[in-house]
mmCIF file as gemmi writes it, N, C-alpha and C atoms, coordinates in Angstrom:
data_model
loop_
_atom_site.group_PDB
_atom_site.id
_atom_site.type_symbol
_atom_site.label_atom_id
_atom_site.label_alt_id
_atom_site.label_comp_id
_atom_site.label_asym_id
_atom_site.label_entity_id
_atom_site.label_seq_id
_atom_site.pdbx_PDB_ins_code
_atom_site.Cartn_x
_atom_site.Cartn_y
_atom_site.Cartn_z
_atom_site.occupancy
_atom_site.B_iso_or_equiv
_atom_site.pdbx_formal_charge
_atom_site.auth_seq_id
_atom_site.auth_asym_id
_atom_site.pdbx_PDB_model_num
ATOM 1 N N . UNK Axp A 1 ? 103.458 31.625 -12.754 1 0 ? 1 A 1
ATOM 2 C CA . UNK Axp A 1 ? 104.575 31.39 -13.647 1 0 ? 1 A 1
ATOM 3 C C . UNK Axp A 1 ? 104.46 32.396 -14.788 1 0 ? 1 A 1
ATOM 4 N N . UNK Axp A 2 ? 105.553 33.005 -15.412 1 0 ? 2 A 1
ATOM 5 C CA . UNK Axp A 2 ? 105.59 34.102 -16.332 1 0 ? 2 A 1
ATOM 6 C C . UNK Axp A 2 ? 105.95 33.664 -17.727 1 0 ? 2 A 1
ATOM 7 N N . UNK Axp A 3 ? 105.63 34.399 -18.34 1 0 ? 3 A 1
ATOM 8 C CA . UNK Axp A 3 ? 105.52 33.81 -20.001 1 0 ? 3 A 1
ATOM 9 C C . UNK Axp A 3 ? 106.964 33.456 -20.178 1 0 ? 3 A 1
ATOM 10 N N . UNK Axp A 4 ? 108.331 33.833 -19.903 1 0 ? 4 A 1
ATOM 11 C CA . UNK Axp A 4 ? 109.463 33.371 -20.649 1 0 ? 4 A 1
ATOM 12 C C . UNK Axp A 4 ? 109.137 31.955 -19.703 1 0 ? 4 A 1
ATOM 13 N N . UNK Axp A 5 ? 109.011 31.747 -18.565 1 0 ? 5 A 1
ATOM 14 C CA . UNK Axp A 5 ? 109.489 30.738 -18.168 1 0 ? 5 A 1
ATOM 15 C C . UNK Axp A 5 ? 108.412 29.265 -19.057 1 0 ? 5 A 1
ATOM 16 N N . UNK Axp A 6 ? 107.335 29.802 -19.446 1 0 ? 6 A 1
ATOM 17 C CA . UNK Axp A 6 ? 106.152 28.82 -19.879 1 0 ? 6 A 1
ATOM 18 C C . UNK Axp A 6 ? 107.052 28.586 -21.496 1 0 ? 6 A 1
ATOM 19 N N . UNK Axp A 7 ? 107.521 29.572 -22.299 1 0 ? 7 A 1
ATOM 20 C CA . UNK Axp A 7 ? 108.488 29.47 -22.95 1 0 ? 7 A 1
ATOM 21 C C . UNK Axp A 7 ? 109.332 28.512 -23.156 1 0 ? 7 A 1
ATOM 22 N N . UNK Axp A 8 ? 110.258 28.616 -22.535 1 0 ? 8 A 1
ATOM 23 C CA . UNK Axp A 8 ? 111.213 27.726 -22.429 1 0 ? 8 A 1
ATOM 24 C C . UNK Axp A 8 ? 110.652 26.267 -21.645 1 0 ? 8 A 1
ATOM 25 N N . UNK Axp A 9 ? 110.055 25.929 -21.309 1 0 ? 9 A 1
ATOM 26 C CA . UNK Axp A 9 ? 109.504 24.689 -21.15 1 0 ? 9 A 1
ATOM 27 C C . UNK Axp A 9 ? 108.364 24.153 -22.101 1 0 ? 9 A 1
ATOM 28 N N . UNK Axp A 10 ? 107.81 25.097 -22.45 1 0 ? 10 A 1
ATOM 29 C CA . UNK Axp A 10 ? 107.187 24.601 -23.95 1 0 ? 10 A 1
ATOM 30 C C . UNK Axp A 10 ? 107.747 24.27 -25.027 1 0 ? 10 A 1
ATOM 31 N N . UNK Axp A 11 ? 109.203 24.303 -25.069 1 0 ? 11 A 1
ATOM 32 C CA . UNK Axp A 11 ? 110.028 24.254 -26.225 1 0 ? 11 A 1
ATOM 33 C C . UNK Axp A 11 ? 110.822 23.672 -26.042 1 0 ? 11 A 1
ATOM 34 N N . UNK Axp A 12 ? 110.876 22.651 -25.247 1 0 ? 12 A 1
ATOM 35 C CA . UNK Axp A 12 ? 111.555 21.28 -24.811 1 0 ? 12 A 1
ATOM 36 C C . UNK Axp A 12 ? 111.008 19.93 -25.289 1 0 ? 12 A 1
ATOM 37 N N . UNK Axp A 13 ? 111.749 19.571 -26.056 1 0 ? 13 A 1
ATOM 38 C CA . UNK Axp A 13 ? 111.028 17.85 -26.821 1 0 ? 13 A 1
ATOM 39 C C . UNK Axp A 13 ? 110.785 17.053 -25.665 1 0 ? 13 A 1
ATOM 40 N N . UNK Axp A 14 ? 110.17 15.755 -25.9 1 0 ? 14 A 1
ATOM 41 C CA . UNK Axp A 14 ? 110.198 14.77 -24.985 1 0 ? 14 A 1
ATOM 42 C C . UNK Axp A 14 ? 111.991 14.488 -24.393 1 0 ? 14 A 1
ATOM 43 N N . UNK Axp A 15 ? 113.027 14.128 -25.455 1 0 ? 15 A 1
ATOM 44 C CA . UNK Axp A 15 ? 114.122 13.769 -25.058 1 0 ? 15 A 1
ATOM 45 C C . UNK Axp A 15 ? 114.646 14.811 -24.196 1 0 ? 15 A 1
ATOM 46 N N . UNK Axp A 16 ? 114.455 15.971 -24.205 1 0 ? 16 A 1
ATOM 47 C CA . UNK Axp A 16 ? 114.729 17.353 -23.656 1 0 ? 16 A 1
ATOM 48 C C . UNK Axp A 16 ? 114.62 16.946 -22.343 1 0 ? 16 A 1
ATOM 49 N N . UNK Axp A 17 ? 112.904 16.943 -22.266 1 0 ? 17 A 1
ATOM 50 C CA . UNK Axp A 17 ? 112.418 16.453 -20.79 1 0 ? 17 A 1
ATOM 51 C C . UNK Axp A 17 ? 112.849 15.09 -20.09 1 0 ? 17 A 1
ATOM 52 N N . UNK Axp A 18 ? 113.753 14.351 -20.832 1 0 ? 18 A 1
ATOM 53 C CA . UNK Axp A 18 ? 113.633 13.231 -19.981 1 0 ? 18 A 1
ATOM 54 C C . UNK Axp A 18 ? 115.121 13.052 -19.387 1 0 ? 18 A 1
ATOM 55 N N . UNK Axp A 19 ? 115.857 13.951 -20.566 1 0 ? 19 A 1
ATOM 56 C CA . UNK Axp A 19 ? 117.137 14.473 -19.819 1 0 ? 19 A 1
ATOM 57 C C . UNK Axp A 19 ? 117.49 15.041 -18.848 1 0 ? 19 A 1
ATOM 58 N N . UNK Axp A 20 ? 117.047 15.781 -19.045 1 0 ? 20 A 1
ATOM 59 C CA . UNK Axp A 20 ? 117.011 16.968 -17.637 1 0 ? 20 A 1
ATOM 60 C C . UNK Axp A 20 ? 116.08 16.01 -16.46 1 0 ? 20 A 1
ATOM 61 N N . UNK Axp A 21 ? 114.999 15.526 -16.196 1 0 ? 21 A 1
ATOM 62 C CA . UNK Axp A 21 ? 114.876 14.477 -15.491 1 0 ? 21 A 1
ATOM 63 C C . UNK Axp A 21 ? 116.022 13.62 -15.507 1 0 ? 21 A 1
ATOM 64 N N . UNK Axp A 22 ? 116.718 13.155 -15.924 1 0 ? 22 A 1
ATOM 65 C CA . UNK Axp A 22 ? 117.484 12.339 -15.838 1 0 ? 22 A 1
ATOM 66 C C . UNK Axp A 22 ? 118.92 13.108 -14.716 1 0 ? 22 A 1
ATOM 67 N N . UNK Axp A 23 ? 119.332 14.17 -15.221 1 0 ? 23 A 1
ATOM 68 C CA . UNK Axp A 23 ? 120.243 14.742 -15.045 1 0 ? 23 A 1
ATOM 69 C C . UNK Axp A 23 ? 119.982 15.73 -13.291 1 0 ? 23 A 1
ATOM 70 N N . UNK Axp A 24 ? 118.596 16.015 -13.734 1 0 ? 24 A 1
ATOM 71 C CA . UNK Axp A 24 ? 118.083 16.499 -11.926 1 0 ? 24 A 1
ATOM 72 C C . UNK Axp A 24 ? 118.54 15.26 -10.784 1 0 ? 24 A 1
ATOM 73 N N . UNK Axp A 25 ? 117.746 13.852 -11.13 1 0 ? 25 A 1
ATOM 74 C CA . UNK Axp A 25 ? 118.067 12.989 -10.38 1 0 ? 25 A 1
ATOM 75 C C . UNK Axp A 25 ? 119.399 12.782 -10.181 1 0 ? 25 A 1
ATOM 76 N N . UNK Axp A 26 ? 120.357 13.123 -10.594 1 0 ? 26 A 1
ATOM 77 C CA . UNK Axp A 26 ? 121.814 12.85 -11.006 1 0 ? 26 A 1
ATOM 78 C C . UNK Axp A 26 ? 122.271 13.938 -9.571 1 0 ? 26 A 1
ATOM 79 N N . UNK Axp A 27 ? 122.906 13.086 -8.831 1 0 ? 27 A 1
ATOM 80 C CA . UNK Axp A 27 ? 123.705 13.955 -7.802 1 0 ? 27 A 1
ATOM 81 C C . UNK Axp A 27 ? 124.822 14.784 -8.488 1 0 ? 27 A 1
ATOM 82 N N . UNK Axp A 28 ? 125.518 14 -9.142 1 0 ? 28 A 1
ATOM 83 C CA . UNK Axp A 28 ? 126.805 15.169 -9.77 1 0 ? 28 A 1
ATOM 84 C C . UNK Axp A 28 ? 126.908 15.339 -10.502 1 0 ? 28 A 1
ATOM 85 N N . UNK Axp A 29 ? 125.577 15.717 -11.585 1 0 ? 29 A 1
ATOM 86 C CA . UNK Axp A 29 ? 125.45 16.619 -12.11 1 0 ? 29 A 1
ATOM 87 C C . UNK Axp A 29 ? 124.089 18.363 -11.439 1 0 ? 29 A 1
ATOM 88 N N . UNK Axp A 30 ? 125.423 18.951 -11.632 1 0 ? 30 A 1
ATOM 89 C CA . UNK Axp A 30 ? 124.759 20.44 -10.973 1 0 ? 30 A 1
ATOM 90 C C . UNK Axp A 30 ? 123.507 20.824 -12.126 1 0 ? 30 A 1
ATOM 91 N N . UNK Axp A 31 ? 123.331 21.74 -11.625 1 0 ? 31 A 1
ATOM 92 C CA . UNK Axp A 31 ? 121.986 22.694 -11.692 1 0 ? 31 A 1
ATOM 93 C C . UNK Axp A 31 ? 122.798 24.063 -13.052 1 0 ? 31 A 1
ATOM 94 N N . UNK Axp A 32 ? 123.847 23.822 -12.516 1 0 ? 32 A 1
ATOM 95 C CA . UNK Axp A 32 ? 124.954 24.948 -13.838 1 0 ? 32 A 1
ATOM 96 C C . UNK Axp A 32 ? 124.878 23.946 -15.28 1 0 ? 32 A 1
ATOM 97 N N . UNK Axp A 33 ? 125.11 23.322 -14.613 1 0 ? 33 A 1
ATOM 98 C CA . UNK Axp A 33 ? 125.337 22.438 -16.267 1 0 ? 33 A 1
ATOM 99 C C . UNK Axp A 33 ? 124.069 21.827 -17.189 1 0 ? 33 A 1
ATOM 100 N N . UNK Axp A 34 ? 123.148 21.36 -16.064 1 0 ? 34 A 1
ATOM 101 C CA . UNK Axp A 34 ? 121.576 21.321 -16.863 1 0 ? 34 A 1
ATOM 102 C C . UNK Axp A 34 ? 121.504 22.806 -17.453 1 0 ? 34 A 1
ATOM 103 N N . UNK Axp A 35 ? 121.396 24.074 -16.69 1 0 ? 35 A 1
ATOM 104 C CA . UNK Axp A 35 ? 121.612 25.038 -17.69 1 0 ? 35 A 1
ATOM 105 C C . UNK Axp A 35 ? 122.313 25.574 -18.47 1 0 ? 35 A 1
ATOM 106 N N . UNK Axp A 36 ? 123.676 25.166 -18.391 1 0 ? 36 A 1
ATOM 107 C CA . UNK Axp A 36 ? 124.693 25.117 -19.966 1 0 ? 36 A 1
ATOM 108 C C . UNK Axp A 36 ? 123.869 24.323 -20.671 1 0 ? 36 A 1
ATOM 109 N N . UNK Axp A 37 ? 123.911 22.661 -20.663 1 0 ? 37 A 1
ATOM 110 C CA . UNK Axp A 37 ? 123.293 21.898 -22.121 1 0 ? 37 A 1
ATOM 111 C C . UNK Axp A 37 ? 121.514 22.42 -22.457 1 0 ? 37 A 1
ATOM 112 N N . UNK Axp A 38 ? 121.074 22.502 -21.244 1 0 ? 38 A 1
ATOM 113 C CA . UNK Axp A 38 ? 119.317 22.645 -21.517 1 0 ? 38 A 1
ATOM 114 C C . UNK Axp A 38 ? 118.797 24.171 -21.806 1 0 ? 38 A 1
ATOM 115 N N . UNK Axp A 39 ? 119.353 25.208 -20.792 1 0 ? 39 A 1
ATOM 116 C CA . UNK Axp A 39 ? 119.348 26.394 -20.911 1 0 ? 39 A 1
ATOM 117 C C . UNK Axp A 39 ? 118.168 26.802 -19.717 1 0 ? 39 A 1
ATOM 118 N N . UNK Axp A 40 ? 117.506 25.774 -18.8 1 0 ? 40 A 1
ATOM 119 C CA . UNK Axp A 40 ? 117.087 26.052 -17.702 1 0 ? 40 A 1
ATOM 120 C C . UNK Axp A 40 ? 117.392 26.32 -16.565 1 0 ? 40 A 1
ATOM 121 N N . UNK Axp A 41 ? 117.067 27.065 -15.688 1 0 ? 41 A 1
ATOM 122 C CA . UNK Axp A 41 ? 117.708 28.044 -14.37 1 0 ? 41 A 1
ATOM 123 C C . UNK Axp A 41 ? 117.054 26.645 -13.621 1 0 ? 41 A 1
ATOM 124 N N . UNK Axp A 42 ? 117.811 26.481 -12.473 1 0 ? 42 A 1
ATOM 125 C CA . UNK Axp A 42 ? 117.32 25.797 -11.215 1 0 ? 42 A 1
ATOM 126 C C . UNK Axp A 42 ? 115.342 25.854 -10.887 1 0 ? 42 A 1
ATOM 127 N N . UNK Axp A 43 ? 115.25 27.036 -10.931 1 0 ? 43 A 1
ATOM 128 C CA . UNK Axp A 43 ? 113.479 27.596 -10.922 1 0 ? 43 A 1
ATOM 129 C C . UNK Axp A 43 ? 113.03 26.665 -12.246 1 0 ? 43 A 1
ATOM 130 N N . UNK Axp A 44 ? 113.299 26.677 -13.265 1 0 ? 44 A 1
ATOM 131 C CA . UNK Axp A 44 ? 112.658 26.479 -14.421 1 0 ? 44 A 1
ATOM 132 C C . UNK Axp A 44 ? 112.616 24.168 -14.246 1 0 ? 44 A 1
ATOM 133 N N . UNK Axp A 45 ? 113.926 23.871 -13.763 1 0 ? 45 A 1
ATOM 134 C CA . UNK Axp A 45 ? 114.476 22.645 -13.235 1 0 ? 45 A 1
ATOM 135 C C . UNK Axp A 45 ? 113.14 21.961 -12.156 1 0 ? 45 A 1
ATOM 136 N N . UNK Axp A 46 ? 112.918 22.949 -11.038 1 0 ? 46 A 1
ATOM 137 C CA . UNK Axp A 46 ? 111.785 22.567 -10.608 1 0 ? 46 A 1
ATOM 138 C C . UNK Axp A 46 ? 110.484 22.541 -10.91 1 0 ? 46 A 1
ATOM 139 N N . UNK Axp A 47 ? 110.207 23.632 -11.961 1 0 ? 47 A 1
ATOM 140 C CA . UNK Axp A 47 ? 108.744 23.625 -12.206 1 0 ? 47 A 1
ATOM 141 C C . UNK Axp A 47 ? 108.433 22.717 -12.994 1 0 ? 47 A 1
ATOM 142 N N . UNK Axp A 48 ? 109.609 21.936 -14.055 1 0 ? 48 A 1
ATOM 143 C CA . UNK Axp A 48 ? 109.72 20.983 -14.712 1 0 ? 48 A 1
ATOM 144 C C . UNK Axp A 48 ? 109.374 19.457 -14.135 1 0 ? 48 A 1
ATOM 145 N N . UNK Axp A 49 ? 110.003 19.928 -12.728 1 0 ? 49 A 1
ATOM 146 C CA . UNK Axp A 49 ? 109.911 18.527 -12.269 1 0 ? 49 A 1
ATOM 147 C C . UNK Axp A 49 ? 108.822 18.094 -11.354 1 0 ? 49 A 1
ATOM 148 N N . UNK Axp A 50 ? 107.927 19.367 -10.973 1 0 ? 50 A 1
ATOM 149 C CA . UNK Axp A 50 ? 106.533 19.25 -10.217 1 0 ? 50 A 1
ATOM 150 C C . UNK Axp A 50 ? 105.842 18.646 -11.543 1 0 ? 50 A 1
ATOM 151 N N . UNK Axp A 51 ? 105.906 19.491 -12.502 1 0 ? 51 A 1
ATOM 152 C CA . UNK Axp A 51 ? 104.695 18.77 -13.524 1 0 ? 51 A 1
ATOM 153 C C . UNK Axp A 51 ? 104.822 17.83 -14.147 1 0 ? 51 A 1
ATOM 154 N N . UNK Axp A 52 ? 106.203 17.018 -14.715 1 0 ? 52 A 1
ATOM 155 C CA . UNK Axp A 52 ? 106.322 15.659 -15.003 1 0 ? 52 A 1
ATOM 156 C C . UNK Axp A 52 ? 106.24 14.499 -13.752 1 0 ? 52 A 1
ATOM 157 N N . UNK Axp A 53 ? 106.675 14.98 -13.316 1 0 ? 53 A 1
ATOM 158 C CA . UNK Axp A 53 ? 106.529 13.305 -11.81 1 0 ? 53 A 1
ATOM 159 C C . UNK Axp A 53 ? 105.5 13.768 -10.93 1 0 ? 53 A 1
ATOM 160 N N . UNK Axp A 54 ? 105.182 12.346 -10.392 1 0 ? 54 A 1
ATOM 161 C CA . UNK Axp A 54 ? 104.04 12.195 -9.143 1 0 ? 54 A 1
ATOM 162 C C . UNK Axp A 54 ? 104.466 13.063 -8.28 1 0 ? 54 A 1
ATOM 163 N N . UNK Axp A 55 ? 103.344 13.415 -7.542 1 0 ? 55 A 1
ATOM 164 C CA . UNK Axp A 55 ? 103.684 14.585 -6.667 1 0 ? 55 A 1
ATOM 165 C C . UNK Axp A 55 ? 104.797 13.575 -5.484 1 0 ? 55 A 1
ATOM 166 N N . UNK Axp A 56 ? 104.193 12.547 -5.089 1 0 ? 56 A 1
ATOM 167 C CA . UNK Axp A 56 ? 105.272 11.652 -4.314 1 0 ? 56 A 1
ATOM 168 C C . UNK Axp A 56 ? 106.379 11.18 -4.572 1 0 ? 56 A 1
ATOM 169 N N . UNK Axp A 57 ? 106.613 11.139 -5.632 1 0 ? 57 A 1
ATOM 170 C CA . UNK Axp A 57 ? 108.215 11.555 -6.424 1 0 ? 57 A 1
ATOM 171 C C . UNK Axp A 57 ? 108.744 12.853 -6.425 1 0 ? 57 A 1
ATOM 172 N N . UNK Axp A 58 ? 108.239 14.173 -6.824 1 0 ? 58 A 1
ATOM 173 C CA . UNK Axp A 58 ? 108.478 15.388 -6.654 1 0 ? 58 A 1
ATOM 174 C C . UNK Axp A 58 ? 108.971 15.434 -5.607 1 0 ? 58 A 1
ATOM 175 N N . UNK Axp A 59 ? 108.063 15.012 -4.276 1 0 ? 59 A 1
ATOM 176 C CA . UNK Axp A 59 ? 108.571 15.152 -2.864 1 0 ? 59 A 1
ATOM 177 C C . UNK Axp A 59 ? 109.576 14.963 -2.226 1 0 ? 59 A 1
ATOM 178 N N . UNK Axp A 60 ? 109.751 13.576 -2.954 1 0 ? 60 A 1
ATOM 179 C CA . UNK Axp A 60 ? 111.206 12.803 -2.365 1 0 ? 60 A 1
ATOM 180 C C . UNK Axp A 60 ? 112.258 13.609 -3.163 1 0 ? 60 A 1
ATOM 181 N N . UNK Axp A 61 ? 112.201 13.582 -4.669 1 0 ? 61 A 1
ATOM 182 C CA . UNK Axp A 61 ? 113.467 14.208 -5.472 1 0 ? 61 A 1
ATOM 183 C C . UNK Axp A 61 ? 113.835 15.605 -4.33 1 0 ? 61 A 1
ATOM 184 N N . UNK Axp A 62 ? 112.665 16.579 -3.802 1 0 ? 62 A 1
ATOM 185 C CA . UNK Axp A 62 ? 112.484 17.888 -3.314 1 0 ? 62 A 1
ATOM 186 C C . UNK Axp A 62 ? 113.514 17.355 -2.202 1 0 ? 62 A 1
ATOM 187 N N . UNK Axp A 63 ? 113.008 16.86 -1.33 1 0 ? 63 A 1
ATOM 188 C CA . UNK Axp A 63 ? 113.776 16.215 -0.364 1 0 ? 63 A 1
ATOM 189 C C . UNK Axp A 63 ? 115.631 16.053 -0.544 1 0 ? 63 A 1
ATOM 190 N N . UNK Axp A 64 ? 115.577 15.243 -1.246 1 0 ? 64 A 1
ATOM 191 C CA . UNK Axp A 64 ? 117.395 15 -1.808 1 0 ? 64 A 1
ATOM 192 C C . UNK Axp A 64 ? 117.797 15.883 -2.314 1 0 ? 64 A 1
ATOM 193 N N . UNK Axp A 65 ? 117.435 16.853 -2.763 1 0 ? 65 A 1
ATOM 194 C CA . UNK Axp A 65 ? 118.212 17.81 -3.437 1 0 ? 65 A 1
ATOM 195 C C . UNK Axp A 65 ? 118.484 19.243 -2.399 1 0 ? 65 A 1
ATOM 196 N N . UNK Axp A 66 ? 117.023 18.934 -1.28 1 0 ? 66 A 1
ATOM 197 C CA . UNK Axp A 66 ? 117.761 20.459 -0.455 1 0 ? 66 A 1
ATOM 198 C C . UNK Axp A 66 ? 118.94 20.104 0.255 1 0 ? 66 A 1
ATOM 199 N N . UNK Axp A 67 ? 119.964 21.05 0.581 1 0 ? 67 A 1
ATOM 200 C CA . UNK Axp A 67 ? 121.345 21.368 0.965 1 0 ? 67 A 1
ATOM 201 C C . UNK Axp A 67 ? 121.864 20.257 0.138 1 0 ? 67 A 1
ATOM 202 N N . UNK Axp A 68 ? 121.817 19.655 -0.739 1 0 ? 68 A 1
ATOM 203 C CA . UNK Axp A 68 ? 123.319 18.657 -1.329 1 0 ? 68 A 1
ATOM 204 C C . UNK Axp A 68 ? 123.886 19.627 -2.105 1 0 ? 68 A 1
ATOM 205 N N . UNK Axp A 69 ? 125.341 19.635 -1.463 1 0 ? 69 A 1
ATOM 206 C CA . UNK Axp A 69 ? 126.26 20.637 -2.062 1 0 ? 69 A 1
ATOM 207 C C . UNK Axp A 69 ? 126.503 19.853 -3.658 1 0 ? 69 A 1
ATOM 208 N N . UNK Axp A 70 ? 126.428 18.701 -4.218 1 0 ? 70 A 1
ATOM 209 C CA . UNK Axp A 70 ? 127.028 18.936 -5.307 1 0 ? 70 A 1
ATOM 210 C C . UNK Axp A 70 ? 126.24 19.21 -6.572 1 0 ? 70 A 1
ATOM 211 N N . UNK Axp A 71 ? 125.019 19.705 -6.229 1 0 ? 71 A 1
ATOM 212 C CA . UNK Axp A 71 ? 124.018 20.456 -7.405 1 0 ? 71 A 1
ATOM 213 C C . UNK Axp A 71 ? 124.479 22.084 -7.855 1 0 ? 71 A 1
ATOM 214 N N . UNK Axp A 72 ? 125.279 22.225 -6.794 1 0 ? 72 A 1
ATOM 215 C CA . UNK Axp A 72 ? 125.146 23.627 -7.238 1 0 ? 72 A 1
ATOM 216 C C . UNK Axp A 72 ? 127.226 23.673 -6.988 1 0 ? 72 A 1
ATOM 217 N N . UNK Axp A 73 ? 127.697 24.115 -8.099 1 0 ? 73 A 1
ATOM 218 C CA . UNK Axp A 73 ? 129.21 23.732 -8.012 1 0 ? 73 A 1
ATOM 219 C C . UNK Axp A 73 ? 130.086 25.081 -6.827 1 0 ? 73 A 1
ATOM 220 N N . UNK Axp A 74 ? 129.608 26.289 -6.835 1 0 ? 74 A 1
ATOM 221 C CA . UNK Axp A 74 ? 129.869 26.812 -5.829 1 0 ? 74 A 1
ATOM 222 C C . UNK Axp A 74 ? 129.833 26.111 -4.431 1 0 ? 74 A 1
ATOM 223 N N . UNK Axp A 75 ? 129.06 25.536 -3.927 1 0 ? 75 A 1
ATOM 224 C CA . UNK Axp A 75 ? 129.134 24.805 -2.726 1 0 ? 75 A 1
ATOM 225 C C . UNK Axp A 75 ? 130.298 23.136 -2.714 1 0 ? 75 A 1
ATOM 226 N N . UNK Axp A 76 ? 130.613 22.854 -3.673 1 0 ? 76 A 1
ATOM 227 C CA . UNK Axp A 76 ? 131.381 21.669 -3.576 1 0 ? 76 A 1
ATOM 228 C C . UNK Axp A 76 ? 132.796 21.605 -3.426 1 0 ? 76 A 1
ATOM 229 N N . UNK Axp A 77 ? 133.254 20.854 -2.843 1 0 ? 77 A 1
ATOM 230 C CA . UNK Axp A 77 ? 134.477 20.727 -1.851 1 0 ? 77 A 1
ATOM 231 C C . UNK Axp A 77 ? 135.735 20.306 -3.564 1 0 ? 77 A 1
ATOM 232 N N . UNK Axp A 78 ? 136.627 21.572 -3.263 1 0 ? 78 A 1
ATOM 233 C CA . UNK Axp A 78 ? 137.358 21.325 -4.138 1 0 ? 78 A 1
ATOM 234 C C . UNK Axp A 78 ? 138.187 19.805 -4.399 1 0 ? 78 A 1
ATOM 235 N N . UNK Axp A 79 ? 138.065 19.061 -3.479 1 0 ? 79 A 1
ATOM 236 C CA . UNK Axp A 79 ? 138.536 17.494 -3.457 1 0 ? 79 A 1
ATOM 237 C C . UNK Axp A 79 ? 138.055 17.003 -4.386 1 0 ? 79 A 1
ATOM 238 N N . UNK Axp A 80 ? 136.765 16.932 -4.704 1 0 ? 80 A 1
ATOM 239 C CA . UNK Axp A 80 ? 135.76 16.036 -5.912 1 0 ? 80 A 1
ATOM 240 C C . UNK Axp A 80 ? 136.688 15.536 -6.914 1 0 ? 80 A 1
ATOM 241 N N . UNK Axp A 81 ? 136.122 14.506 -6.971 1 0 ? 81 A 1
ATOM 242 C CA . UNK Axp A 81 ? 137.064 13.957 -8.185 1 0 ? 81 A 1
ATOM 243 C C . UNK Axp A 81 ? 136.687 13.804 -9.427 1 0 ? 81 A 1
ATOM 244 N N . UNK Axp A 82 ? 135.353 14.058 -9.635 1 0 ? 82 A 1
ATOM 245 C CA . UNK Axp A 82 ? 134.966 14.092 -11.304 1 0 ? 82 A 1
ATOM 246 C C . UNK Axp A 82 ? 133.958 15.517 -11.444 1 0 ? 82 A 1
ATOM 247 N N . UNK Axp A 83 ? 134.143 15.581 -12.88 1 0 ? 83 A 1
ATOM 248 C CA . UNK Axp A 83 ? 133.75 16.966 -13.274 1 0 ? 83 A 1
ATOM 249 C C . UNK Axp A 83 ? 132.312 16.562 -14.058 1 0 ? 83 A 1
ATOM 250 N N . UNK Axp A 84 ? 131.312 17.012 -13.597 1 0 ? 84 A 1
ATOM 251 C CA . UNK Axp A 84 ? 129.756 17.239 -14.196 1 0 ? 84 A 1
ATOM 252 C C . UNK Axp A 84 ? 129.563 17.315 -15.038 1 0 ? 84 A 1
ATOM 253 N N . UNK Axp A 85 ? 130.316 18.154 -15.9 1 0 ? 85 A 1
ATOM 254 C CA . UNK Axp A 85 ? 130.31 17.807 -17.333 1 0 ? 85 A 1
ATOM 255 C C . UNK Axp A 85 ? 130.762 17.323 -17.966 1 0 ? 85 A 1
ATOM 256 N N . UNK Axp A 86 ? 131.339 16.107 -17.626 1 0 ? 86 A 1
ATOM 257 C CA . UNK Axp A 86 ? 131.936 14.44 -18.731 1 0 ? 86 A 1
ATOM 258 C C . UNK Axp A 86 ? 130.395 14.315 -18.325 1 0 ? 86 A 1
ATOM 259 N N . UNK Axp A 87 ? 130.007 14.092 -17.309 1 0 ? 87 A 1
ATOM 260 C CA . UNK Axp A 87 ? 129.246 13.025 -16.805 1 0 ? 87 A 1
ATOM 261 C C . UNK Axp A 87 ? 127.369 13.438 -17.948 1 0 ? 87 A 1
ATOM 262 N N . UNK Axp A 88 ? 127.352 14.739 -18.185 1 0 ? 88 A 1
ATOM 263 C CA . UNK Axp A 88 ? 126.514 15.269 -18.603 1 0 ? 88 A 1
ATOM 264 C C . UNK Axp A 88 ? 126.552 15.044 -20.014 1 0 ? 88 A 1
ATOM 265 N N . UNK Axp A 89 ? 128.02 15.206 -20.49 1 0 ? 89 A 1
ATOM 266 C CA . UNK Axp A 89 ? 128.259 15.143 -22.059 1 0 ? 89 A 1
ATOM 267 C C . UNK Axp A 89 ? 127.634 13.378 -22.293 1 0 ? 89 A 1
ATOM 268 N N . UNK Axp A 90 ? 128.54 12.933 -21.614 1 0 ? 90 A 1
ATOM 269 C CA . UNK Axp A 90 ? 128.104 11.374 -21.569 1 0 ? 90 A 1
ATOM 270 C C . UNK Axp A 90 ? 126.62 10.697 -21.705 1 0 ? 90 A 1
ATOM 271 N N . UNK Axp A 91 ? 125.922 11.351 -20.631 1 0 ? 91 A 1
ATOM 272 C CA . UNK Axp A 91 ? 124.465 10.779 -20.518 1 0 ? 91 A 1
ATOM 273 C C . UNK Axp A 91 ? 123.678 11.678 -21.471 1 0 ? 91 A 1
ATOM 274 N N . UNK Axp A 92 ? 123.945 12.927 -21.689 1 0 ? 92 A 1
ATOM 275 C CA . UNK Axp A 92 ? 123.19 13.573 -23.025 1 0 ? 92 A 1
ATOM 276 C C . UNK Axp A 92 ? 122.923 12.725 -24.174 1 0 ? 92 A 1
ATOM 277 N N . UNK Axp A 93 ? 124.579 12.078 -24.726 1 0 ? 93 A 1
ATOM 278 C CA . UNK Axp A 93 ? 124.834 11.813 -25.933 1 0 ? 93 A 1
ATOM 279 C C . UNK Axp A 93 ? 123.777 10.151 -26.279 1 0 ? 93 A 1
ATOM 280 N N . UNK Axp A 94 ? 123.2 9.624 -24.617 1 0 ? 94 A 1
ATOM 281 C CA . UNK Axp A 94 ? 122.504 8.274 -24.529 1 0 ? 94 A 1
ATOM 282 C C . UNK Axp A 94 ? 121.086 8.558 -24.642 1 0 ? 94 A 1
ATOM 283 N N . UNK Axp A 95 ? 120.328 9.916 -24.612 1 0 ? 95 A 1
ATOM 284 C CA . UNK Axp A 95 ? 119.245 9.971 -24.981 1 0 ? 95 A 1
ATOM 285 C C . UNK Axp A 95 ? 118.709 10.12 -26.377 1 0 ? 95 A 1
């Protein structure tokens, strides 16, 4: 891991971290919008989430998140009916 990335995860409060946990677990909220409010890349999202949770949590989260199109908003079916960021503004404003 390279110094910006140790960076920017060193400079995340507890509420920081428990958001973005919060918001990883979150199917619709994408991986774009944790990095609009948090300012972490998808890479930075995972290394976050190996070192806060059990590795048997890591696993499973690892699990659900490969191919689900609605983490990443390029892949999601223009039908969707709600937008990631109410849903983000919303649960931010509860931590």
């Amino acid at each position: 891991m390279n110094a910006e990335h140790l960076d920017r995860l060193a400079g995340l409060t507890q509420g920081d971290i428990s958001a973005v946990i919060q918001m990883a677990w979150e199917d619709r909220t994408s991986f774009e919008t944790i990095h609009e409010r948090i300012g972490l890349s998808e890479s930075d999202v995972i290394r976050l989430m190996r070192s806060e949770l059990n590795p048997s949590s890591f696993i499973l989260w690892r699990m659900r998140m490969k191919g689900r199109a609605t983490k990443h908003r390029a892949l999601r079916s223009p039908d969707m009916k709600y937008a990631d960021r109410d849903i983000a503004d919303h649960r931010r404003a509860n931590c």
